[in-house]
C-alpha positions, 0 to 999 in steps of 0.5 A: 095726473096730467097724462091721465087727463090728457088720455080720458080727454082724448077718449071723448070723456068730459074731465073736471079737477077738484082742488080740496084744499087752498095748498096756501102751506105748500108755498114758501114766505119769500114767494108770497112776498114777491107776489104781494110786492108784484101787486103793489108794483103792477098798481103803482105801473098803471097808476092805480092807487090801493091803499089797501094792497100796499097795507097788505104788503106792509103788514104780510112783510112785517109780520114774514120778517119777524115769523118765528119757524113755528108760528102760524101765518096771518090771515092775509099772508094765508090768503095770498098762498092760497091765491098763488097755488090756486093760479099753479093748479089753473095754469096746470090744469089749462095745460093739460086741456082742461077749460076754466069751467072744468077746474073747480076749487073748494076751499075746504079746510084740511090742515090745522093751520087753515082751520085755526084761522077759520075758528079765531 
C-alpha cells in the first residue's frame, strides 16, 4: 500500500490511513519482552523512578515464561503488542509521507482474544 500512498500523494490527493485493529497478536512474546525491558531500562538510564513499569515488566515476564501455547495473553502484555505494532505502522506510514495527523487508530475489537479481554 506504500506505493499506492505514495502515488495518490503525488497527485495532489489528501491520504489518511486507518489501522482497525491494535495487530497486538501479530507480535512475538520475546519482542514485548524486550520492549518492555527497554523501558525499564530507558527509566533506570535517566533516573526516573517507576514502580509501576517495573510491576509491568515483572508480571508480563512472569506470566511469558510460564504461557501455555494456547493461553490468552494478559492485559498488560496485550497492551504493550499493541503499542509495539501501533509505532511499526506510525514509523511505515511517515515513511511513505503521511504526517501523524493523517495516521488514525481505532482500537476496534476484531480477534476473539482482544475481545475477551474487553468482556473479563
Amino acid at each position: 500500500m506504500g506505493g499506492t500512498f505514495m502515488r495518490l500523494q503525488q497527485q495532489g490527493h489528501e491520504v489518511h490511513v486507518a489501522y482497525q485493529t491494535s495487530g497486538n497478536i501479530a507480535v512475538a512474546d520475546d519482542e514485548a519482552l524486550r520492549f518492555a525491558r527497554f523501558i525499564v531500562d530507558y527509566n533506570d538510564k535517566f533516573g526516573i523512578k517507576s514502580i509501576e513499569a517495573e510491576r509491568i515488566y515483572k508480571k508480563s515476564f512472569t506470566f511469558l515464561e510460564n504461557k501455555k501455547s494456547s493461553e490468552i495473553d494478559i492485559p498488560e502484555v496485550l497492551n504493550l503488542k499493541g503499542l509495539i505494532r501501533k509505532g511499526e505502522a506510525r514509523s511505515s506510514s511517515n515513511f511513505v509521507g503521511l504526517a501523524d495527523k493523517q495516521i488514525h487508530f481505532m482500537g476496534l475489537h476484531f480477534m476473539k482474544q482482544e475481545l475477551s479481554r474487553k468482556i473479563l
